[in-house]
N, C-alpha and C positions, 0 to 999 in steps of 0.2 A: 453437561460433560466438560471435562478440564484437560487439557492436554499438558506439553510439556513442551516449552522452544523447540527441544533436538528433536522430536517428534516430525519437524516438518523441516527440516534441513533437510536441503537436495544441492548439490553442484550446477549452476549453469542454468538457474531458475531465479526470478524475483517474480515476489508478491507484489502488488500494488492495488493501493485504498484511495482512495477520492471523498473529500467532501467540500463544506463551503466555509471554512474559518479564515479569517481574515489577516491575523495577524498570526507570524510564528511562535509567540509566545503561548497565543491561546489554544495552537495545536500540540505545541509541546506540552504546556498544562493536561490539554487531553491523552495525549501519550501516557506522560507518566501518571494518568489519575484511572478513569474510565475504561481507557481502553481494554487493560485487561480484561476487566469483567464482560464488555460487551464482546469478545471474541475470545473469551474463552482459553489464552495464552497468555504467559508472563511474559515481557519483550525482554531478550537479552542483552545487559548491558555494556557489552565484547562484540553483539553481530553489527554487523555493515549496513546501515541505513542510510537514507536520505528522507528530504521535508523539500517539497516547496509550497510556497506561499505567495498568493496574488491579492490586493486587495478588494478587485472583483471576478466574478467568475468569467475565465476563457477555456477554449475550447481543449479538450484533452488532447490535443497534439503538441498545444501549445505551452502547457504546462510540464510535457514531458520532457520537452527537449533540453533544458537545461541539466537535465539528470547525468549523472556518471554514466557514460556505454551505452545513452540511450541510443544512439545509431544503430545499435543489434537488440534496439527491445522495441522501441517507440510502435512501429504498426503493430506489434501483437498488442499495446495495452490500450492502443486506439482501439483496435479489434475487440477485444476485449470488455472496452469498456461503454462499446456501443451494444455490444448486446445481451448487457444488464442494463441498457438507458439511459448512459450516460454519458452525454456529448461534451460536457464542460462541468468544471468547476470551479474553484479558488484554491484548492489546497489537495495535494499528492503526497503520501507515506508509504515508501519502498523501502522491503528490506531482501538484502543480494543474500543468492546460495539460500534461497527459502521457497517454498511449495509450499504455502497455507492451504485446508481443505476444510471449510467450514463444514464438509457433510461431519470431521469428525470432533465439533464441537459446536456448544449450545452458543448461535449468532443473536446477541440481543436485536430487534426489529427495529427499535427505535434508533442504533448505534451513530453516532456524528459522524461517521465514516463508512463508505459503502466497500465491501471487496470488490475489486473489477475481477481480477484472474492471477493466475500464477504463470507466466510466459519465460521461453528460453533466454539467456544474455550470455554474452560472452566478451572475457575480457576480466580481471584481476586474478590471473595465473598464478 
C-alpha cells in the first residue's frame, strides 16, 4: 500500500525514526533514495524535518535533545522508543505536524530506519 504525505499530517505530533548511519550525508542519501519505498510515503519537500547524526551509537535521549522543541517531545520518543527496543542509536529523522501510521502502509522489514512512534510537540505556532 502507498499513501500520500497529507495523509498523515496532524498538528502538534512528530514522527520519529532511529537508525545506525554514521555520517549525515549517508542518511540524507537514504532519505532521498530508499526511504520512500521502505515506508511507503513520498517525503515532502516543504514539511518541517530534522536529522541528527552521531558517529557512534548513543542513547535515545541523547540523540534527541538536540532537536527543535525537543523539551515537549523528548520522553515521549524515549517512551516510545524503548518499547519497540530501542535504547540507542547513531542517527534520528523527525518530521513536525506528522502522525505516521505504518498499520496504513506496506513497512519494508529490512528498512535502515526503525519507526519508534508518533508523540505530541508543541511549539512552531
Amino acid at each position: 500500500m502507498r499513501a500520500q504525505f497529507s495523509d498523515f499530517q496532524k498538528p502538534g505530533m512528530v514522527s520519529v525514526w532511529v537508525g545506525d548511519f554514521r555520517t549525515e550525508g549517508d542518511l540524507d542519501d537514504y532519505l532521498n533514495g530508499k526511504f520512500e519505498s521502505d515506508f511507503g510515503f513520498a517525503l515532502y519537500e516543504r514539511a518541517v524535518e530534522e536529522i541528527g547524526v552521531e558517529p557512534e551509537p548513543v542513547s535515545v535521549e541523547q540523540l534527541v535533545a538536540p532537536f527543535s522543541r525537543s523539551q515537549t517531545f523528548a520522553s515521549g520518543v524515549v517512551q516510545a522508543a524503548h518499547s519497540v527496543g530501542r535504547t540507542s542509536a547513531s542517527a534520528m529523522f523527525i518530521i513536525y505536524f506528522f502522525a505516521f501510521d505504518p498499520s496504513r502502509v506496506h513497512v519494508h522489514p529490512q528498512a535502515q530506519l526503525s519507526f519508534v512512534g508518533a508523540v505530541p510537540f508543541s511549539g512552531f505556532a
